[in-house]
C-alpha positions as CSV (number, residue, x, y, z in Angstrom):
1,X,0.0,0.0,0.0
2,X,1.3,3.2,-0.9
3,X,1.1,6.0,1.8
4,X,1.3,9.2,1.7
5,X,2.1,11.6,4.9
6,X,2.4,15.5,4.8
7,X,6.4,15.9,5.4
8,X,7.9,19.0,6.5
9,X,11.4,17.1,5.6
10,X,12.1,14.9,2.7
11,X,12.8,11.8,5.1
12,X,11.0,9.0,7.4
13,X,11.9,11.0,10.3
14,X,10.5,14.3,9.2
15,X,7.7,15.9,11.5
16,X,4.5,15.6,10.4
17,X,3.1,18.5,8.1
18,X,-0.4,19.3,10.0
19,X,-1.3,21.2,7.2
20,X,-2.0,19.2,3.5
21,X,-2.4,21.8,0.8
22,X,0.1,23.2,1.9
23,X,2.9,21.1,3.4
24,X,6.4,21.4,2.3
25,X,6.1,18.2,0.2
26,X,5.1,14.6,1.0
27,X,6.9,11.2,1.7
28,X,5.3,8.3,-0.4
29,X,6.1,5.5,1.7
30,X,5.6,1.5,1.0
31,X,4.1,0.3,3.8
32,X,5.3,-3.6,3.8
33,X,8.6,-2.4,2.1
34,X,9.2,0.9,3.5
35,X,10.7,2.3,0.4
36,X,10.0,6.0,0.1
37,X,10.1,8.4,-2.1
38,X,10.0,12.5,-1.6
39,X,7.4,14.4,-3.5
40,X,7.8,18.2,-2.8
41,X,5.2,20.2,-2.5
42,X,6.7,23.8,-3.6
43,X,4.3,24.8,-6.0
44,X,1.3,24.4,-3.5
45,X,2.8,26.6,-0.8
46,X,2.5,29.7,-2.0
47,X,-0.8,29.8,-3.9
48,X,-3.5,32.0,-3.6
49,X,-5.9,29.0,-3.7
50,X,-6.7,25.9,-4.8
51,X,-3.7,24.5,-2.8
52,X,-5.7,21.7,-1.5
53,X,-6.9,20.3,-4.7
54,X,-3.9,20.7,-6.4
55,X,-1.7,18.9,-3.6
56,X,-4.6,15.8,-4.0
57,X,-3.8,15.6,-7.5
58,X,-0.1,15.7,-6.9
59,X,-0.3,12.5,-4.7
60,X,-2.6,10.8,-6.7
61,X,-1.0,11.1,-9.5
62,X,2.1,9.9,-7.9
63,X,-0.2,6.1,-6.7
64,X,-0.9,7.5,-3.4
65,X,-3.5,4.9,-1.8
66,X,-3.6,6.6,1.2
67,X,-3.0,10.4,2.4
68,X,-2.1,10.8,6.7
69,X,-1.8,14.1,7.7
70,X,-2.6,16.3,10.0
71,X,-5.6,18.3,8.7
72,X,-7.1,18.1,6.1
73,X,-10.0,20.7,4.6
74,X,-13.1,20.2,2.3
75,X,-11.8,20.7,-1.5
76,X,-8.9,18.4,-0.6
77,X,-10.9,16.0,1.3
78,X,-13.3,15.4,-1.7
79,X,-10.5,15.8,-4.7
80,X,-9.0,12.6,-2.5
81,X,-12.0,10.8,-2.1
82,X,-12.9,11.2,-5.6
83,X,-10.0,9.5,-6.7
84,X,-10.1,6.3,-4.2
85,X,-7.6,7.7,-1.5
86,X,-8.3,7.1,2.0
87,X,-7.8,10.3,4.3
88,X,-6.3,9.8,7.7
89,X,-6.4,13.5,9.7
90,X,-4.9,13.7,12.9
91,X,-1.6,12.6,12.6
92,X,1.6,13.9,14.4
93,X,5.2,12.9,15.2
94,X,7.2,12.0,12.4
95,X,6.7,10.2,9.0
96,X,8.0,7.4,10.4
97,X,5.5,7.5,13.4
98,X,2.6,8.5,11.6
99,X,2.7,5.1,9.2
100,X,3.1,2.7,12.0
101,X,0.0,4.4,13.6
102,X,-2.1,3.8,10.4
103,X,-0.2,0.4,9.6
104,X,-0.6,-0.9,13.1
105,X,-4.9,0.6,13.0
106,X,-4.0,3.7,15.6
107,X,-5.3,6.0,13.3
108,X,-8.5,5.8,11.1
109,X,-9.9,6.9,7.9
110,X,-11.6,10.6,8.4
111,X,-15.5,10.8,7.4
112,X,-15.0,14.3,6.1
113,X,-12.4,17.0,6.5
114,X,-11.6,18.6,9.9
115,X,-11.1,22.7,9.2
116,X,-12.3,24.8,7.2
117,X,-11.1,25.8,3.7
118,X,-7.5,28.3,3.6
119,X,-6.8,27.1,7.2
């Protein structure tokens, strides 16, 4: 299963991003291999919208399964679920952290985003 986890860093033990749309960038982690990849996020950071959505697309175009970070807001949260990925909001700690929460079924799948749009 490919994960991806908002990344403030471009490895496993990066903090956690809380933010999605606009995270530095993303690690796109195997979770039986752990093989990861960076994806950075720069073009997201600094936009005047539509930061969310793009950012969804980024990771799903990249095979992202599964998106854990630590918020997550509406357009994003239905740009992902549109496309098949699970969101997992609430995450915190590192990369490395946040995917043996979700691998070991500490954290769960969100039912819809959890702040509002431009948080």
């Amino acid at each position: 299963m490919r994960i991806a986890v908002s990344a403030k860093g471009a490895d496993l033990d990066s903090p956690v991003d809380e933010r999605f749309g606009r995270a530095r960038g993303f690690m796109l982690v195997d979770g039986e291999t752990w093989a990861s990849e960076h994806i950075p996020n720069t073009r997201n950071l600094e936009a005047a919208q539509g930061a969310g959505i793009q950012a969804a697309r980024l990771v799903a175009g990249k095979g992202a399964e599964v998106v854990v970070t630590g918020h997550v807001g509406p357009k994003a949260f239905r740009t992902l679920t549109a496309a098949g990925i699970k969101v997992v909001a609430g995450a915190s700690g590192t990369v490395r952290e946040a995917v043996e929460a979700f691998v070991s079924g500490k954290l769960r799948g969100a039912e819809s985003a959890d702040v509002e749009s431009h948080w």
